[in-house]
N, CA, C and O atoms as a Tripos MOL2 file, in Angstrom:
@<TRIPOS>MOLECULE
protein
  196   195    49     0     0
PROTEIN
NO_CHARGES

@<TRIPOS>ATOM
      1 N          22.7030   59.2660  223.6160 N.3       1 UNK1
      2 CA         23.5360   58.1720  224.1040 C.3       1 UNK1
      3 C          23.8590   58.3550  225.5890 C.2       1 UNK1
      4 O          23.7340   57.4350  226.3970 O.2       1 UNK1
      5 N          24.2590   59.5270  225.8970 N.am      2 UNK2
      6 CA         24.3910   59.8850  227.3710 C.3       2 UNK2
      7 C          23.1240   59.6620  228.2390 C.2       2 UNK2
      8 O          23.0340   59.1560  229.3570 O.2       2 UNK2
      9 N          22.2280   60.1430  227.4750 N.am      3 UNK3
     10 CA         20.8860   60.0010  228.6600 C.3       3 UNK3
     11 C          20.8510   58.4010  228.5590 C.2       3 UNK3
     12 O          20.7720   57.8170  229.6400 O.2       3 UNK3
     13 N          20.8970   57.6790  227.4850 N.am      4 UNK4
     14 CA         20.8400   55.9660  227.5900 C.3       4 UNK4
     15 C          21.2220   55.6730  228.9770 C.2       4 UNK4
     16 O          20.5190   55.2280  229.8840 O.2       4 UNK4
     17 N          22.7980   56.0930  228.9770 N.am      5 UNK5
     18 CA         23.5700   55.2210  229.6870 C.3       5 UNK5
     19 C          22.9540   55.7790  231.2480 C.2       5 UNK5
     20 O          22.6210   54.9770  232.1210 O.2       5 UNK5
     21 N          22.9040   56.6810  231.3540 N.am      6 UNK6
     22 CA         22.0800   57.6910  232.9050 C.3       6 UNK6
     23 C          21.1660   56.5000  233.4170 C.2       6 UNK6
     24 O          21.1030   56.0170  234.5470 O.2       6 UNK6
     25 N          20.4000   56.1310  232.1340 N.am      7 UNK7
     26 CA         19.3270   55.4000  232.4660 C.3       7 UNK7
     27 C          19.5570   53.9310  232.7760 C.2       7 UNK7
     28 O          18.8100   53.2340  233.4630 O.2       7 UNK7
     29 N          20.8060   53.5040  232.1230 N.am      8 UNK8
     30 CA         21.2150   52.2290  232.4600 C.3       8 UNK8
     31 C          21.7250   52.2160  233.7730 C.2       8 UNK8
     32 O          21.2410   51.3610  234.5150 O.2       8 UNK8
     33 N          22.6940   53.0530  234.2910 N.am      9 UNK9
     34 CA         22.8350   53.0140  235.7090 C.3       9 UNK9
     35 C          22.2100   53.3390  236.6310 C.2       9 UNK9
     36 O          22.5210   53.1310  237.8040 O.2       9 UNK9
     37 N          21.1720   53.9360  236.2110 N.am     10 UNK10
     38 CA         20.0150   53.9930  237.5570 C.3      10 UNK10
     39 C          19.4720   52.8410  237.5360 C.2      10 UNK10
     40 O          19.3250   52.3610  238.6590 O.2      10 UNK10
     41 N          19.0190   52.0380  236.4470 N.am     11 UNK11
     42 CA         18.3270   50.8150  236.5290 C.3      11 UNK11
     43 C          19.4580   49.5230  237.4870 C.2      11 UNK11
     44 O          19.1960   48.5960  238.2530 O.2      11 UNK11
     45 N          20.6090   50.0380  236.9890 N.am     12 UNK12
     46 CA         21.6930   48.8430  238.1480 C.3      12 UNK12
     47 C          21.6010   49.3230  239.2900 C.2      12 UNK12
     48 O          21.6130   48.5050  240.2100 O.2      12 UNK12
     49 N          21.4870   50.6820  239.6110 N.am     13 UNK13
     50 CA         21.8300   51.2980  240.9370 C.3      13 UNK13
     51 C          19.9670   50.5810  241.8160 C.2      13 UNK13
     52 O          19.7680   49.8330  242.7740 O.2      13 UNK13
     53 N          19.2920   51.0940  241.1410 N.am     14 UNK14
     54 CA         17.6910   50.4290  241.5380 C.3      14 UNK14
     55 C          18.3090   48.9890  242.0140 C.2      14 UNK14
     56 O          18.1400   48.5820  243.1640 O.2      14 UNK14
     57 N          18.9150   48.3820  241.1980 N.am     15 UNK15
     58 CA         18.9960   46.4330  241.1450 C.3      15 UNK15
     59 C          19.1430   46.2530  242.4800 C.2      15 UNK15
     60 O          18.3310   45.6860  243.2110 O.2      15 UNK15
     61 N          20.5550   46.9110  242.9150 N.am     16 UNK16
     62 CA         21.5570   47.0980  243.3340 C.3      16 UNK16
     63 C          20.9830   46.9540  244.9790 C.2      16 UNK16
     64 O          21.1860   46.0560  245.7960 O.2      16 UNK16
     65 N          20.1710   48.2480  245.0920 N.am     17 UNK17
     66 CA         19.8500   48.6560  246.5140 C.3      17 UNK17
     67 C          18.6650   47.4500  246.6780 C.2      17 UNK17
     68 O          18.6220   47.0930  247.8550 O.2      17 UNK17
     69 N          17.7030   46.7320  245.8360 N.am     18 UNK18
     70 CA         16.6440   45.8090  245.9180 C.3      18 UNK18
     71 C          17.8000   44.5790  246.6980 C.2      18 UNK18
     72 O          17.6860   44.1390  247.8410 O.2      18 UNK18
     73 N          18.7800   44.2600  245.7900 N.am     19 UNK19
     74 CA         19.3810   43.0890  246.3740 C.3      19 UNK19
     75 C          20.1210   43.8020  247.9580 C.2      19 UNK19
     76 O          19.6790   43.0270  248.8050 O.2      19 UNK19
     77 N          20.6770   44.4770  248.4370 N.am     20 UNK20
     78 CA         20.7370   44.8580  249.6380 C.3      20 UNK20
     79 C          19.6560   44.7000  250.4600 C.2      20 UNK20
     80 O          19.7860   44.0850  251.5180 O.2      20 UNK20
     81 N          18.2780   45.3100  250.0210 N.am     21 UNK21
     82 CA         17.2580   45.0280  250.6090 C.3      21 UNK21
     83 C          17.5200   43.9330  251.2620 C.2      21 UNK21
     84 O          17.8530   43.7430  252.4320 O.2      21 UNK21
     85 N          17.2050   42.7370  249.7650 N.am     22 UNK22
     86 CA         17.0380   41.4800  250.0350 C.3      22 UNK22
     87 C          18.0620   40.8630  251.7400 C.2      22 UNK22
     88 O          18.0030   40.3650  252.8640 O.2      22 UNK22
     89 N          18.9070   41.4530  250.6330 N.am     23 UNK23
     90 CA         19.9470   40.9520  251.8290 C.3      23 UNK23
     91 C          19.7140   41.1130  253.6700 C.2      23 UNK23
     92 O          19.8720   40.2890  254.5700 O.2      23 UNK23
     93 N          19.3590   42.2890  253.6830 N.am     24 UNK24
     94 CA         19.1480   42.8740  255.1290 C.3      24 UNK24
     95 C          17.8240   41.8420  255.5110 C.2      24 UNK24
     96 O          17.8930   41.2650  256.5970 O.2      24 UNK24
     97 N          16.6590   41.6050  254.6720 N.am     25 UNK25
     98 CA         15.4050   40.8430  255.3990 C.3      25 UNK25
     99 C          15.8580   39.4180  255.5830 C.2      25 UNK25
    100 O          15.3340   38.7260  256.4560 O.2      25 UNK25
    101 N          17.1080   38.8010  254.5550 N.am     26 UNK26
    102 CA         17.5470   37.1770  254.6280 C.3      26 UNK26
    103 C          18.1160   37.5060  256.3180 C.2      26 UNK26
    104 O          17.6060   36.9720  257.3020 O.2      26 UNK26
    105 N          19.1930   38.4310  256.3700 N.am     27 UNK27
    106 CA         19.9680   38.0090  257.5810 C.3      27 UNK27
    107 C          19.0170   38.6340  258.8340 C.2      27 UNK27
    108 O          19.3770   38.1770  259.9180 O.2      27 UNK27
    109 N          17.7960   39.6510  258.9320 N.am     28 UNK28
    110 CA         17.1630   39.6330  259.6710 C.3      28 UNK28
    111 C          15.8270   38.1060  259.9850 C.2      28 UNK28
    112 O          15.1030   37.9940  260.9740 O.2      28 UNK28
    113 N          15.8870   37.3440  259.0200 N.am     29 UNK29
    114 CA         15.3570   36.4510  259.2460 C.3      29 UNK29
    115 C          16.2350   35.1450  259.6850 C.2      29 UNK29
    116 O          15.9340   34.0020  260.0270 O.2      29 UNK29
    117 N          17.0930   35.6420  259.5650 N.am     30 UNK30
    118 CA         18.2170   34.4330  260.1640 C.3      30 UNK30
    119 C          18.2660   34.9850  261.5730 C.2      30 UNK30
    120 O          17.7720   34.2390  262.4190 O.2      30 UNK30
    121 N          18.8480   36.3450  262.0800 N.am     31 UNK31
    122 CA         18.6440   36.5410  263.1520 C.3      31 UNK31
    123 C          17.4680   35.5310  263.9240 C.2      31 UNK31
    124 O          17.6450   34.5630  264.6630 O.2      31 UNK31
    125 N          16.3000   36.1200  263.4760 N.am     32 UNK32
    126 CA         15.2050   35.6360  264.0930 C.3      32 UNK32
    127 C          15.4790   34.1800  264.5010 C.2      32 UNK32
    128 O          15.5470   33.7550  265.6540 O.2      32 UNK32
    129 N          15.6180   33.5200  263.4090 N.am     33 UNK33
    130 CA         16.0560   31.9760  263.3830 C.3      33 UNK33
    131 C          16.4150   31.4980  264.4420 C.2      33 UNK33
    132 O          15.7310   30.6880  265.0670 O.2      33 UNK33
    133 N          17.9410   32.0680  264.9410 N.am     34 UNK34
    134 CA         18.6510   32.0360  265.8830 C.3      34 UNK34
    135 C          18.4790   32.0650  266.9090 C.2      34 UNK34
    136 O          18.9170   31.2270  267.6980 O.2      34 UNK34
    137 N          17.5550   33.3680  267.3050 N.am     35 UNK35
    138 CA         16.8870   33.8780  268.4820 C.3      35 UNK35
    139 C          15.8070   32.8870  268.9650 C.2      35 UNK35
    140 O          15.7060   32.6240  270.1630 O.2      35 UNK35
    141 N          14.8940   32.2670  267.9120 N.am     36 UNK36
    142 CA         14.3590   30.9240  268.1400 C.3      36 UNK36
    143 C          14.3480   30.3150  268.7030 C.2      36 UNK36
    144 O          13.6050   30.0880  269.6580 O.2      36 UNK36
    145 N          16.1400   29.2630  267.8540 N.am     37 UNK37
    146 CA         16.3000   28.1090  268.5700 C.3      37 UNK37
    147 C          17.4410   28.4400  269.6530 C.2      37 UNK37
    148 O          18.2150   27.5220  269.9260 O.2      37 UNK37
    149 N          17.5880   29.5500  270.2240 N.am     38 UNK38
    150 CA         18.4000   29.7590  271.8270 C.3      38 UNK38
    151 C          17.6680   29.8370  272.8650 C.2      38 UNK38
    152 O          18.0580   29.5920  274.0070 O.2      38 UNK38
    153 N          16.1340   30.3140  272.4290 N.am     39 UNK39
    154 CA         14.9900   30.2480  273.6070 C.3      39 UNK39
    155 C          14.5800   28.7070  273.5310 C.2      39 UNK39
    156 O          14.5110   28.1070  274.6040 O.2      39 UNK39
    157 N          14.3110   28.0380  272.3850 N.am     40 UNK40
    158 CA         14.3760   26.5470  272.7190 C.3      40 UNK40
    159 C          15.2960   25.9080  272.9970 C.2      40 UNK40
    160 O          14.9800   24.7180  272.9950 O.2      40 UNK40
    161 N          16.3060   26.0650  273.2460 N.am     41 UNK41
    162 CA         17.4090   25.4790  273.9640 C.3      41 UNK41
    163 C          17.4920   25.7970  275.7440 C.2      41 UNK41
    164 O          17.8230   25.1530  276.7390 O.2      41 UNK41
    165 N          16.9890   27.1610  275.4510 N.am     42 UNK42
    166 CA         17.2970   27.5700  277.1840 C.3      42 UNK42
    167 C          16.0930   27.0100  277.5490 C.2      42 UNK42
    168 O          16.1900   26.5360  278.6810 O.2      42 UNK42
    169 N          14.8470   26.8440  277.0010 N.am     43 UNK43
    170 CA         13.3060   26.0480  277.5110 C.3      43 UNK43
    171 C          13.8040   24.4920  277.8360 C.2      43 UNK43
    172 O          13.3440   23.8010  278.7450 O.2      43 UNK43
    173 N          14.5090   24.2180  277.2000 N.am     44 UNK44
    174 CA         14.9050   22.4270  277.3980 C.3      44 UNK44
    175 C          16.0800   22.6590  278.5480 C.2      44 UNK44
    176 O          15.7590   21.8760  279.4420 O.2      44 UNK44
    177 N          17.0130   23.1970  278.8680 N.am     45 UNK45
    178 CA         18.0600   23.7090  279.9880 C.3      45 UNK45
    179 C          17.1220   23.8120  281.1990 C.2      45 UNK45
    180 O          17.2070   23.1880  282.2560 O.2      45 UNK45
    181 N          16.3100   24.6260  280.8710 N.am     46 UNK46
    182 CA         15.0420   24.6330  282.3430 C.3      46 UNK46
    183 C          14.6440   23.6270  282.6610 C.2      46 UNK46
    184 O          14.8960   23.2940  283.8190 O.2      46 UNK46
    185 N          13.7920   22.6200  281.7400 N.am     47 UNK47
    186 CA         13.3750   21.4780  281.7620 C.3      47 UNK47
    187 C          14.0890   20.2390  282.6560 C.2      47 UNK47
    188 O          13.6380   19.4340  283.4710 O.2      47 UNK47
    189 N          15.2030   20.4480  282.1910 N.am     48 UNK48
    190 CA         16.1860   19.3600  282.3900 C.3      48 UNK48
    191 C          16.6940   19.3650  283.8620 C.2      48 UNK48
    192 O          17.2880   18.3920  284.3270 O.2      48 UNK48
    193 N          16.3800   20.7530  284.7410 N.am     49 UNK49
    194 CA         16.8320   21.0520  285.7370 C.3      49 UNK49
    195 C          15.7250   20.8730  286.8930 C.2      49 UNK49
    196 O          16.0030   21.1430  288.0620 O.2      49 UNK49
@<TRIPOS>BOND
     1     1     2 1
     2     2     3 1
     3     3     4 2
     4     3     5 am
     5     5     6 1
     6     6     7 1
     7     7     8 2
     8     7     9 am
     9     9    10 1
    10    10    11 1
    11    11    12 2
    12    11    13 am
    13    13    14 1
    14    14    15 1
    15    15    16 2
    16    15    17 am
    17    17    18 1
    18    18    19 1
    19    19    20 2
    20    19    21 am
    21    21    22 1
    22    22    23 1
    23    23    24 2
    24    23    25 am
    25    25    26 1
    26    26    27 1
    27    27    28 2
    28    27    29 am
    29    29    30 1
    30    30    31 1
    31    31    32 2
    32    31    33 am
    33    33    34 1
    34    34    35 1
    35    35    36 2
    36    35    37 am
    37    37    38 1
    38    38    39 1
    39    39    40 2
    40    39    41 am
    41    41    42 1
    42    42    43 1
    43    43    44 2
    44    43    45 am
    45    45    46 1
    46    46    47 1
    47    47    48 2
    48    47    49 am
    49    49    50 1
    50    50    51 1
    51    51    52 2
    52    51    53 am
    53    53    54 1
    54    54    55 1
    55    55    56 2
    56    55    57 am
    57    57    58 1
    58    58    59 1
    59    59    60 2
    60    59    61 am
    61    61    62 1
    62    62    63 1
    63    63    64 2
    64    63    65 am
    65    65    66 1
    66    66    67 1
    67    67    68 2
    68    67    69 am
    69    69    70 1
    70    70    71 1
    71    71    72 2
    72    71    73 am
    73    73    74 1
    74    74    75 1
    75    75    76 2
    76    75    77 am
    77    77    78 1
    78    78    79 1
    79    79    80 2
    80    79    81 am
    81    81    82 1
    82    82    83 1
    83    83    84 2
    84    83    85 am
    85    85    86 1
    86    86    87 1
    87    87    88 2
    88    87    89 am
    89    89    90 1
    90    90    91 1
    91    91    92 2
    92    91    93 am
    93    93    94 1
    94    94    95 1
    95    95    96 2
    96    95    97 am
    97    97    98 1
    98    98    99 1
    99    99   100 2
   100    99   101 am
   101   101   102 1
   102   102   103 1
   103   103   104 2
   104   103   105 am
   105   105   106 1
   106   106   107 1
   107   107   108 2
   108   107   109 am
   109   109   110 1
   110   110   111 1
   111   111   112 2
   112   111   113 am
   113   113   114 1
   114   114   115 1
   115   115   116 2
   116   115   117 am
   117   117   118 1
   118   118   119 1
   119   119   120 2
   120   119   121 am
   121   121   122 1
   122   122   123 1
   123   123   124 2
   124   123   125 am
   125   125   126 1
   126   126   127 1
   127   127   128 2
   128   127   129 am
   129   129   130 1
   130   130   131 1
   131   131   132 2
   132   131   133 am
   133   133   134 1
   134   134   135 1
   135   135   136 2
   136   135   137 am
   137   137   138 1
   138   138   139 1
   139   139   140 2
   140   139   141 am
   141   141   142 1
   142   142   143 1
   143   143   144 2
   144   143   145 am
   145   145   146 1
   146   146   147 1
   147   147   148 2
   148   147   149 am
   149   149   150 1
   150   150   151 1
   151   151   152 2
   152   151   153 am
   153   153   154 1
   154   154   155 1
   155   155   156 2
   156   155   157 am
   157   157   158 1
   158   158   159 1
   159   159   160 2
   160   159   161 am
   161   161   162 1
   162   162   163 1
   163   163   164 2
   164   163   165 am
   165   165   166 1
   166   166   167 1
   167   167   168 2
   168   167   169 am
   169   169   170 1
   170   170   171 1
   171   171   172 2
   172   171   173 am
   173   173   174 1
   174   174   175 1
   175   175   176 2
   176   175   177 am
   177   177   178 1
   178   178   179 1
   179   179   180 2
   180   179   181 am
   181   181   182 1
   182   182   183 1
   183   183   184 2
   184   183   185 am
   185   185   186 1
   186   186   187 1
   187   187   188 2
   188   187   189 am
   189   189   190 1
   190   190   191 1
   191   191   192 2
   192   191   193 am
   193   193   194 1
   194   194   195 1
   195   195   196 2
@<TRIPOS>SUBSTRUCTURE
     1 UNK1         2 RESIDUE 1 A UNK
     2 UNK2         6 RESIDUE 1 A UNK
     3 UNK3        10 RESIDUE 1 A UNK
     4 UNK4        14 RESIDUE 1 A UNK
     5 UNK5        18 RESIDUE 1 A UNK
     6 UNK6        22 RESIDUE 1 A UNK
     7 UNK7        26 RESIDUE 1 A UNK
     8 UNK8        30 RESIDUE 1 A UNK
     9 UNK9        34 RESIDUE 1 A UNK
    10 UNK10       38 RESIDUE 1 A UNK
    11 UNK11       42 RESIDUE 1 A UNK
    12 UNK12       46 RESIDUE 1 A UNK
    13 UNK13       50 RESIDUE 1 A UNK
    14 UNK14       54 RESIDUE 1 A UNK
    15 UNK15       58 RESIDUE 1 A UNK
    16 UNK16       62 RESIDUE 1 A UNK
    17 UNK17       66 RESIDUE 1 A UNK
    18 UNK18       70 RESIDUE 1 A UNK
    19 UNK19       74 RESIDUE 1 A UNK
    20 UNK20       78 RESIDUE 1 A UNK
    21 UNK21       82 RESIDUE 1 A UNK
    22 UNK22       86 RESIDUE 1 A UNK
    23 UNK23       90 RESIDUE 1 A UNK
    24 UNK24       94 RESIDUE 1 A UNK
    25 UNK25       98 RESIDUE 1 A UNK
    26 UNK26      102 RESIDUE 1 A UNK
    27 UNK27      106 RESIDUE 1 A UNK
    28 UNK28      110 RESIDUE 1 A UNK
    29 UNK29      114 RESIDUE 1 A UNK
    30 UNK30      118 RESIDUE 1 A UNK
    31 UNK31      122 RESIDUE 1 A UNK
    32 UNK32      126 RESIDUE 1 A UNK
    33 UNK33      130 RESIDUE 1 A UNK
    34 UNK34      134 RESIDUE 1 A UNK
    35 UNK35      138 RESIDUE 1 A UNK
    36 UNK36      142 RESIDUE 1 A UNK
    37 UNK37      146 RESIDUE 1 A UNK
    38 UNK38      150 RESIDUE 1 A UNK
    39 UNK39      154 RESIDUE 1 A UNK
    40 UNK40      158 RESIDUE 1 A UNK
    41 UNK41      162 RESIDUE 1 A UNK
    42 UNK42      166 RESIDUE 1 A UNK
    43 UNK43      170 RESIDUE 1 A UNK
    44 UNK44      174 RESIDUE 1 A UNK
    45 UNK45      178 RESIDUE 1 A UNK
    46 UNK46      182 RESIDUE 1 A UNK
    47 UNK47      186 RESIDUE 1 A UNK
    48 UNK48      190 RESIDUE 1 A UNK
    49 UNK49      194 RESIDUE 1 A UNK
């Protein structure tokens, strides 16, 4: 029963760090996002000048 449960919390702890993963590549792809549309904004600022 003890080794069960060992095994059940490594399998959440596994979950666990995958969804962090996740997390870190969503907001590094939002970064990116961002970084994007501020160089197309400063390209149209040039433009305009």
């Amino acid at each position: 029963m003890i080794h069960k449960t060992i095994k059940n919390l490594t399998i959440k702890f596994c979950y666990q760090n995958k969804q962090i993963n996740i997390d870190i590549f969503n907001f590094l792809c939002f970064i990116k996002n961002i970084v994007k549309i501020i160089s197309k904004i400063e390209n149209k600022k040039g433009e305009f000048q």
